[in-house]
N, C-alpha and C positions, 0 to 999 in steps of 0.2 A: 199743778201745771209746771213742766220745766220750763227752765228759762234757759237761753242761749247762751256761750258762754261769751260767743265773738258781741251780745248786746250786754251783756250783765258780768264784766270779769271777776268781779268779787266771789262769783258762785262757781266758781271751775274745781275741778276736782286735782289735785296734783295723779299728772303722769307715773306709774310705777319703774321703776328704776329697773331696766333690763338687763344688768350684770347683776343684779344679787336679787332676783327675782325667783322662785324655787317653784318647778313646775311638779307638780303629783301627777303619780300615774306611773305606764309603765316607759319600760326604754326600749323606744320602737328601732332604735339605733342597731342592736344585740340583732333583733328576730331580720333585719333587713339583710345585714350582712351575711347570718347563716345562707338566708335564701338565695342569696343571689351567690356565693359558692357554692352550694349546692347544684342550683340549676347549671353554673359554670362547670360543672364534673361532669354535668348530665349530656351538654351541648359542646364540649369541650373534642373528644374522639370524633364528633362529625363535621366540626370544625376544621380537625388536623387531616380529618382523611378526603372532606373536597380538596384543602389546598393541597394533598400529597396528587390527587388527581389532577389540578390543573397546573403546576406548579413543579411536581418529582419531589423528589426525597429535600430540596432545599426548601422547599413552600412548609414540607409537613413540619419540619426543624423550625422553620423560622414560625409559623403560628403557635407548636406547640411551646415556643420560648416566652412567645410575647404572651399567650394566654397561663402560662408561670408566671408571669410578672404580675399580672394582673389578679389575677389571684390569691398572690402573695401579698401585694399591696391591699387586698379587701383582708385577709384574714390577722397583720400583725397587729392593725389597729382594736380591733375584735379580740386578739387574746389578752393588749394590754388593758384594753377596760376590763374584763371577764379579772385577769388576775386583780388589778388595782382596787375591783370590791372584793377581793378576797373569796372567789368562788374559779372551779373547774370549768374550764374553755369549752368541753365536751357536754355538759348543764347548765352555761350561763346562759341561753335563750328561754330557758326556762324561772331559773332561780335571780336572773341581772335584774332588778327593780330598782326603783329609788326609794330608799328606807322612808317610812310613815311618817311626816312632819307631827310632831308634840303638838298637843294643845296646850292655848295660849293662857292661863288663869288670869 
């Protein structure tokens, strides 16, 4: 039978410590970013060419500026993880994992 912890405190389990906590698995972080630069290349020319539509050549300028920014800002964080494990920016959504925690003897 469990007991509660708020009637019985003696029986409480300590909280695990969320800064040196190590999750296993993979890094959904890597496969997000691709995606959504990717889709960003994909939706990106239809983007620039409504606002060249409603807008003229300043609209298509200024979207295709800010969607450079935006892009740029998803992909340097992305190459720095990809390099800092020591793997190629072009197969880290593939190969980025978190190395296998050791067993404990």
């Amino acid at each position: 039978m469990a007991t509660d912890p708020k009637l019985n405190p003696s029986h409480t389990v300590p909280a695990p410590d969320l800064f040196t906590m190590r999750l296993d698995g993979p890094a959904p972080e890597v496969e997000v970013s691709r995606d959504m630069i990717k889709r960003g290349l994909l939706v990106g020319p239809l983007l620039v060419g409504l606002c060249a539509v409603i807008w003229g050549s300043a609209g298509a300028w200024s979207s295709a500026y800010g969607l450079a920014i935006v892009l740029v800002a998803i992909f340097v964080p992305l190459s720095i993880s990809c390099l800092r494990s020591g793997r190629d920016v072009s197969g880290c959504a593939d190969t980025c994992r978190h190395p296998p925690v050791p067993a404990r003897r």
